[in-house]
C-alpha positions in Angstrom: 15.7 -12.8 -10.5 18.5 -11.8 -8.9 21.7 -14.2 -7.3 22.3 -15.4 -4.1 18.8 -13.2 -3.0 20.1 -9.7 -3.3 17.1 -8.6 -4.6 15.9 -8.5 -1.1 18.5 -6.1 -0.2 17.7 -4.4 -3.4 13.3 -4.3 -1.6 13.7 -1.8 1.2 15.5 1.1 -1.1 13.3 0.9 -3.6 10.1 1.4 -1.0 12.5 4.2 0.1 12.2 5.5 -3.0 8.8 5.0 -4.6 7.1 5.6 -0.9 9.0 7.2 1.4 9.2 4.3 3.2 11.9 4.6 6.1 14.9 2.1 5.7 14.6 0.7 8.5 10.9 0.0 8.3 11.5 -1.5 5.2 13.6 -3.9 6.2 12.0 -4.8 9.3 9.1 -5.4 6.4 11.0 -7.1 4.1 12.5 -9.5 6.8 9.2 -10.9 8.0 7.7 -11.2 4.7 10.7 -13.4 3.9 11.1 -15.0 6.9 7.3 -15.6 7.5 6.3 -16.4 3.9 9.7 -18.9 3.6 8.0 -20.9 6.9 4.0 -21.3 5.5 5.6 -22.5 2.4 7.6 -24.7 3.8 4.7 -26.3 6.5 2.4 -25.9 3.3 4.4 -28.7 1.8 4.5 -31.0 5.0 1.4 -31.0 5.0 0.9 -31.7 1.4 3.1 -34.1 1.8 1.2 -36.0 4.4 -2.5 -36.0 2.5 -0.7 -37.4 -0.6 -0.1 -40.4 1.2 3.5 -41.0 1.5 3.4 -41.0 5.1 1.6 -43.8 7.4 -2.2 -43.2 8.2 -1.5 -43.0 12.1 1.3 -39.8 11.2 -0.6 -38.2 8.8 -3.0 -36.4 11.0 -0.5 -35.3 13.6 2.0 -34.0 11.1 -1.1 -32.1 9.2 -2.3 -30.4 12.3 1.3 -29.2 13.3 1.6 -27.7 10.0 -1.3 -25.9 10.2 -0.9 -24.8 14.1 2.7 -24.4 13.0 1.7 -21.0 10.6 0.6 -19.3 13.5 3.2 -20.3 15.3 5.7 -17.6 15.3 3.0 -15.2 16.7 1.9 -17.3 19.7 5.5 -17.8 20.3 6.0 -13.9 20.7 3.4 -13.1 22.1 2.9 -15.7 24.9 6.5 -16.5 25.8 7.7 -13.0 25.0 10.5 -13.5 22.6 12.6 -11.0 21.9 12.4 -11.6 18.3 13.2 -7.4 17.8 16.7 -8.6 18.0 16.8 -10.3 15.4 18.0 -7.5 13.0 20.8 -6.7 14.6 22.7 -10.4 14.9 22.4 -10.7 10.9 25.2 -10.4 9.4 27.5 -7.7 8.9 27.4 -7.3 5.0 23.8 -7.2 5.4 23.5 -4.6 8.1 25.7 -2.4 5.9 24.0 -2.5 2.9 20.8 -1.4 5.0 21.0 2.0 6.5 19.6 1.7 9.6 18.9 -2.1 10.5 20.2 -2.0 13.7 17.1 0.6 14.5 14.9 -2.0 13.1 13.6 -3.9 15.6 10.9 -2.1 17.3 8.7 -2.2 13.8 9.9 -6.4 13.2 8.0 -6.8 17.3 5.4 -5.1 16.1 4.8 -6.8 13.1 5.1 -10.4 14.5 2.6 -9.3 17.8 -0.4 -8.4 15.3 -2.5 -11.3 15.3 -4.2 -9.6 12.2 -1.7 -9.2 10.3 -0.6 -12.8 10.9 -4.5 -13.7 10.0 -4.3 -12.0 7.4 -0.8 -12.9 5.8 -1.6 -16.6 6.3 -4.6 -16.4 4.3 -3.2 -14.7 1.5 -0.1 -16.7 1.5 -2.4 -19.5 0.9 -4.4 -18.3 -1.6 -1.2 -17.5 -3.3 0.0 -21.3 -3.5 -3.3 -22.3 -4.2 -3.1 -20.3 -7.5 0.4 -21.6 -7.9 -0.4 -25.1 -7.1 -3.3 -24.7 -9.6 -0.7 -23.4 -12.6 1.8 -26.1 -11.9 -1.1 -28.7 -11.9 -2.4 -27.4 -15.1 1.3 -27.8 -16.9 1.9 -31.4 -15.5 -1.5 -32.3 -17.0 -0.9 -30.9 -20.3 2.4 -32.8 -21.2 -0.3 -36.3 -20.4 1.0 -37.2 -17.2 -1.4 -37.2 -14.3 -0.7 -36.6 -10.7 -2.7 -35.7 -7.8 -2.7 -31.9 -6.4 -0.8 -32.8 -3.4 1.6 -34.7 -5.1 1.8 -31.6 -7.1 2.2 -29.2 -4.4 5.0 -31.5 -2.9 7.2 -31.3 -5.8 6.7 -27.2 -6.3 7.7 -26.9 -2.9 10.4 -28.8 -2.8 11.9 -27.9 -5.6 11.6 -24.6 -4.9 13.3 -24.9 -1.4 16.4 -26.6 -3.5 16.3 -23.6 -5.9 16.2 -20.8 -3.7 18.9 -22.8 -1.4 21.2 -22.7 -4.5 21.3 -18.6 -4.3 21.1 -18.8 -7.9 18.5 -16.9 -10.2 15.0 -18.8 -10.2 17.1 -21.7 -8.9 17.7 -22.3 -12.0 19.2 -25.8 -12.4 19.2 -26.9 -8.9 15.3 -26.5 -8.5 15.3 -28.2 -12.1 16.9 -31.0 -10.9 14.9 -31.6 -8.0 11.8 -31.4 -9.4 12.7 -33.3 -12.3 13.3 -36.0 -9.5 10.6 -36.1 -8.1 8.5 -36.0 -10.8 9.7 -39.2 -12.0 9.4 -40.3 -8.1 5.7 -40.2 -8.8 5.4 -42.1 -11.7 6.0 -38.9 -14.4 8.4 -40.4 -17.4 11.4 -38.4 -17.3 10.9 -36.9 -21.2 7.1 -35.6 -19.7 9.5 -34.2 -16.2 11.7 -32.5 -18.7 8.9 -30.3 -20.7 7.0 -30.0 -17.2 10.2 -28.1 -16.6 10.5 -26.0 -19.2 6.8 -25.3 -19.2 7.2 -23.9 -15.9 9.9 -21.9 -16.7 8.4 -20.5 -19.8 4.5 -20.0 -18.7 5.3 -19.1 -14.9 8.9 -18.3 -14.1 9.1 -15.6 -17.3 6.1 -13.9 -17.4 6.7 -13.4 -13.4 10.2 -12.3 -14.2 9.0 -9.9 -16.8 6.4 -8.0 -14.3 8.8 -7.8 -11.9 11.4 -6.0 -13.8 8.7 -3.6 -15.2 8.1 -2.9 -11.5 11.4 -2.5 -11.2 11.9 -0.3 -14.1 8.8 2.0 -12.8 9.9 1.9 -9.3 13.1 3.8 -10.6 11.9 6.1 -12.6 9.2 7.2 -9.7 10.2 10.2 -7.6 10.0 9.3 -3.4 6.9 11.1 -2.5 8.9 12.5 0.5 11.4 14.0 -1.4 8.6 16.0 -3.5 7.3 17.0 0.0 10.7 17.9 1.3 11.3 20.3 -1.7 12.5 23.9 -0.3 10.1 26.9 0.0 10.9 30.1 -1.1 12.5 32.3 1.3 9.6 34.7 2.6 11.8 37.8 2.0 12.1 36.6 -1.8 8.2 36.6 -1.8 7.5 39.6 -0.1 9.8 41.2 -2.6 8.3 39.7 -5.7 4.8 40.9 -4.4 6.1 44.8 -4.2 7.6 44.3 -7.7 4.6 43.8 -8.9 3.1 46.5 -7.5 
């Protein structure tokens, strides 16, 4: 929800806060979510893209197994070549590293992140089943204005449009994202009045309710004390105690 994705800056204090979550860790966490999730989404809609038939038969196959090879790419990459992707925090840039405490430090947890094959398993399948419940939504809204597309036509146009939006920096992407998908829509045969409420259905059934969780999240996340800081609360001096015991007696 918020601009120019400073809500991701916004992630790693608040697991500070809420869990006790190091900084650092955080945004070591943060960074491959983003970075990870931002890549199967994007090879989720290549190959979309090339079972919906918009590319040649002979290319279709080959682009559809390099997307799905491509998801696991990252950790093959690391751990087979040894990339030194732990460097990565510390060559963003310079606002960013001063808005996170501690960044610089992060790059021990990033390595170990991208060297878990599980957790790459794991965050693959889950990203999917995420789009797939998307995908799913968005088809269900098309359909209801009377148009009719296919599922990977579908998927193409909520991925695209979504890579436009979030490109913009601007909330939701809105307008930009709009655009786009209004677009492509009509690119596949969807009358421009029908792209137009597909548009504002999404924004309405999917974008707000989303929105509106969040912010409660938010909202709780604030007003929830760091479970570290509870445990860090000082004892009382033994001398105080001792004395308060012979008081009594």
């Amino acid at each position: 929800m918020t601009p120019a994705a400073s809500g991701e800056l916004l992630r790693p204090a608040l697991l500070d806060r809420a869990f006790g979550l190091p900084l650092n860790q955080g945004a070591s966490a943060v960074l491959f979510e983003r970075l990870y999730s931002m890549g199967i989404f994007t090879l989720s809609g290549v190959l979309a893209l090339s079972l919906s038939g918009a590319l040649p038969v002979w290319a279709a196959a080959p682009v559809a197994a390099l997307a799905l090879s491509g998801m696991f790419g990252p950790l093959v990459l690391v751990r087979w070549f040894s990339i030194p992707v732990g460097r990565i925090p510390g060559v963003l840039p310079g606002f960013i590293q001063r808005r996170l405490i501690g960044l610089d430090e992060a790059g021990e947890a990033f390595e170990r992140l991208w060297r878990s094959p599980r957790l790459a398993v794991a965050f693959v399948v889950l990203s999917l089943a995420t789009f797939g419940i998307m995908l799913l939504q968005f088809w269900i809204v098309v359909e209801s204005t009377g148009a009719t597309i296919g599922l990977q036509e579908a998927w193409v146009v909520l991925v695209f449009s979504g890579i436009a939006g979030m490109a913009s920096g601007l909330p939701f992407g809105l307008g930009a994202g709009d655009a786009v998908m209004v677009s492509l829509l009509s690119a596949h045969g969807v009358d421009v009045s029908e792209a137009g409420a597909v548009v504002v259905l999404t924004r309405v059934l999917i974008n707000l309710p989303t929105g509106l969780f969040g912010l409660g999240a938010y909202i709780l996340a604030l007003r929830q004390g760091s479970p570290r800081s509870n445990s860090d609360s000082p004892a009382a001096p033994a001398g105080h105690l001792a004395t308060a015991g012979g008081n009594e007696g």
